[in-house]
N, C-alpha and C positions, 0 to 999 in steps of 0.2 A: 751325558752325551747330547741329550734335547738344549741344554743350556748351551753347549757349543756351538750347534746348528743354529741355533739363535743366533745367536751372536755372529755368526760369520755371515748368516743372511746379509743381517741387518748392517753387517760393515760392507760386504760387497755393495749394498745399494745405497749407501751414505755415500761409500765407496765415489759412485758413479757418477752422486752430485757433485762430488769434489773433483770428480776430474771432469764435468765443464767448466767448473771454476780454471781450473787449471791451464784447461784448453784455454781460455781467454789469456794468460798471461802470457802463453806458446805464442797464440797467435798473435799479439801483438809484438813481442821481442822479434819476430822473427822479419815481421813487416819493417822495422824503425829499430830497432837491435835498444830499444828501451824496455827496461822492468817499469811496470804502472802497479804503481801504488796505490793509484786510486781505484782501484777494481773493486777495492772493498766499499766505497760512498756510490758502485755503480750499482752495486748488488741491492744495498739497501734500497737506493731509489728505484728500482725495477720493484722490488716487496710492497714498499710504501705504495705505491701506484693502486697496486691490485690490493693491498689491504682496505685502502679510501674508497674506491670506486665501486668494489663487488656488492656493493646490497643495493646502488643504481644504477647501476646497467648490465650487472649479471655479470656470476664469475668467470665466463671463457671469453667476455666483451674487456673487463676489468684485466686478465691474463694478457690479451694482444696488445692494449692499451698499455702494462708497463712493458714489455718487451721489447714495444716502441719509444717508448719513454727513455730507456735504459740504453737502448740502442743510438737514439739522436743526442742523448747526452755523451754518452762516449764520443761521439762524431765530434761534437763540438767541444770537448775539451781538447780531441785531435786538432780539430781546426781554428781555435782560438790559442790554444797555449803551446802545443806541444809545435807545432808549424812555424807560431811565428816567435818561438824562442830563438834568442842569439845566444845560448848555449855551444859552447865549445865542444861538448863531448856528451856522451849518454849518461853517463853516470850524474852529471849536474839534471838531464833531464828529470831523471830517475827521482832525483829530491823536490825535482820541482812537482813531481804526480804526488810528492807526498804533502805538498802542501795547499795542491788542488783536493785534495782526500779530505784534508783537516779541516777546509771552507765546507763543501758539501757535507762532510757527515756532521759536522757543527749544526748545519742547519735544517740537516732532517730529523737529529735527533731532537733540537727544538722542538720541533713540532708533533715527533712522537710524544716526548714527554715522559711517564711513567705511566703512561697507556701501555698494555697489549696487546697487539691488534688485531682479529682471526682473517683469516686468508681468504675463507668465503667457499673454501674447493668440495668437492661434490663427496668427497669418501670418505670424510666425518673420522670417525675413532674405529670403524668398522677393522676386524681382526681375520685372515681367514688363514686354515692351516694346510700348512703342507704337509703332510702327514702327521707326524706328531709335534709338528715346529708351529705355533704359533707367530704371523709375522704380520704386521700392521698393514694397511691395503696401502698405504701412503707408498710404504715403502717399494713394495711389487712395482706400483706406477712410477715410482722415481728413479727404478731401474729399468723398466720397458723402454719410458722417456727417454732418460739420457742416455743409452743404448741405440737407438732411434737416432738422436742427433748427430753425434759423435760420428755414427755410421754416416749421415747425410753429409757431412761436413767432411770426414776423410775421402769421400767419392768422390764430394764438388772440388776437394783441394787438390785432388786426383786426376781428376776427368774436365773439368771446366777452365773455361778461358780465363777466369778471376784464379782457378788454383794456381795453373801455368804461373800467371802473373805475380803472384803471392809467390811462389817456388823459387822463381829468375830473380825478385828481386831478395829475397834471403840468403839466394848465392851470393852474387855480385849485383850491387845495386847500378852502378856506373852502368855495369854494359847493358844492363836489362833496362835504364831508360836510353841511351842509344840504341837500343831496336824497337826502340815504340813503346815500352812501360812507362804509364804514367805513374809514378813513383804518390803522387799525392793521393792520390784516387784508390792507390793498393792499401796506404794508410788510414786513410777515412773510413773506408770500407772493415780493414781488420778492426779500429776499435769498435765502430758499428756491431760487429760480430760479436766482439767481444760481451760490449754491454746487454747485447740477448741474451747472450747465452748465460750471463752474471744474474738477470733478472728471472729464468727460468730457475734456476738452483738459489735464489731467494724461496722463490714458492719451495719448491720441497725441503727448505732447510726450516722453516717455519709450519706445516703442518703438523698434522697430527704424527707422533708423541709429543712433540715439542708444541707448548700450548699457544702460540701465535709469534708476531712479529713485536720485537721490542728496541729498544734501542743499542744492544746490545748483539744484533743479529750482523751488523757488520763484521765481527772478529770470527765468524765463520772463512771469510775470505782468507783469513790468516792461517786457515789451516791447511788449508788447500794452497798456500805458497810453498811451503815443502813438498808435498805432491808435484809440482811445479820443475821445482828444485834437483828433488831428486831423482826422477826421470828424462832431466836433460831439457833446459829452459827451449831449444830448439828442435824438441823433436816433439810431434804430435803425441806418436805412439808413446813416447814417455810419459805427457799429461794422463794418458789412461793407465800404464801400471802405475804409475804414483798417484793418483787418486785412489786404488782400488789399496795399494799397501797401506794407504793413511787412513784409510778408513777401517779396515778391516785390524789394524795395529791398535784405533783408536777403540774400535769396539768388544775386543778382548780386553785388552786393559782394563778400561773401564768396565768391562762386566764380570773381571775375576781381582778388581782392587782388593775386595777382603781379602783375598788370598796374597794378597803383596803389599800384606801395610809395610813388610820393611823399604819399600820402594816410596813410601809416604803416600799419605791421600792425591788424589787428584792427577795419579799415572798419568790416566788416560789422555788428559789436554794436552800434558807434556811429550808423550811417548810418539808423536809424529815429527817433531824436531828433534827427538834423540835418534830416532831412525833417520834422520836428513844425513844428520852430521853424523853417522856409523855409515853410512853410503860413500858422502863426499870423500871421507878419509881414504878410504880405499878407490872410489872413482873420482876426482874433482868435477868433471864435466858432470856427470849422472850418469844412471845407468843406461841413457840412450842417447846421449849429446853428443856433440861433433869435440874431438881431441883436437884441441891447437896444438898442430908442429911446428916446434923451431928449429932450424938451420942452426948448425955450431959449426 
């Protein structure tokens, strides 16, 4: 039973990292009705930032430094590529984030190399219990966190003149720039958002348990596109149950694999996209996305 509560902790707050991840795919689709691919080379580059920087200028100086980083690179692959594509349709966009992904992460992995690189963050391997659960401090903090965000972020999308405008134009984009939405400004802004929020859940997907940043830390973002997915590419509240299902799927799995070798090693990586595609079959939209009606 203490193995269980383990384990569910520690997926709920895996959990929570993946659905920022997630929330960035939300909010971009919703702003520009594109899937980004490249959210995975946004992640990295927000990690890389703070991995280089924290031993000069301190790791909560090195933290705002990639968030910024992550954040202005998003903007600008919105305002260099995605803007001024002559792209017919989203889905050609869609290929084109994927070969913005393949230049960027090309080039940061260069640079990581076969380095691993530590994060620099303050809570070290420290362990503290919840009663009898044992749960890494990393972890606690990366669900306060993204807890924290998520909530700031559903109120500003809520409450603020930017959510309004983010809302009107994921309704109807036409009418929402004849009444005043600057339609480029709602986009700049979403990948903006996005690439924070990608550079935050770098750090906690790279701390402690997991021994630092390596070049391999991009395929995190991958996991979190089924959280994505199957919570409904347009709905907020979907990005948060389907980060918290993929993660807490991913960390059973993997923490009861002996007990399912007939399922073969390595459930666990797999068992978030067999849970997508057990959703879609029964939901295509996801479990919170808008159903397209057609007229017969």
């Amino acid at each position: 039973m203490i193995t269980f509560l383990e384990l569910l902790v520690n997926g709920i707050s895996i959990g929570a990292v993946y659905a920022l991840i997630a929330l960035g795919f939300v909010v971009i689709f919703k702003a520009t009705e594109v899937v980004n691919f490249a959210h995975a080379s946004l992640l990295l580059a927000g990690g890389y930032v703070v991995a280089r920087l924290h031993g000069a200028i301190g790791f909560w100086a090195a933290l705002l430094a990639g968030i910024a980083v992550a954040a202005v690179l998003g903007a600008l692959v919105e305002f260099l590529v995605i803007r001024r594509s002559k792209a017919a349709t989203h889905s050609v966009l869609a290929i084109v984030t994927i070969g913005v992904d393949i230049v960027l992460t090309t080039e940061l992995t260069r640079r990581i190399g076969t380095e691993v690189l530590a994060m620099g963050d303050p809570w070290g391997a420290r362990v503290v219990h919840l009663g009898p659960v044992p749960v890494a401090e990393t972890r606690l903090v990366a669900l306060v966190t993204a807890a924290l965000l998520i909530t700031v972020f559903l109120l500003a999308f809520k409450f603020t003149g930017w959510g309004v405008a983010m809302r009107a134009t994921a309704e109807d984009p036409e009418t929402a720039a004849l009444m005043g939405v600057r339609l480029g400004r709602v986009s700049l802004s979403a990948w903006a958002v996005a690439g924070a929020l990608a550079a935050v859940a770098a750090l906690f997907l790279c701390v402690f348990p997991t021994p630092g940043l390596d070049r391999g830390a991009s395929f995190a973002a991958l996991k979190a596109f089924p959280a994505a997915i199957l919570g409904g590419l347009d709905s907020t509240t979907g990005a948060l149950v389907g980060g918290l299902v993929v993660g807490v799927t991913e960390a059973l799995m993997t923490g009861y694999q002996n007990d399912l070798t007939f399922l073969g090693r390595g459930i666990g990586d797999v068992a978030p996209f067999l849970v997508m595609i057990a959703i879609l079959l029964l939901r295509p939209a996801g479990l919170f996305g808008t159903k397209e009606l057609a007229r017969v």
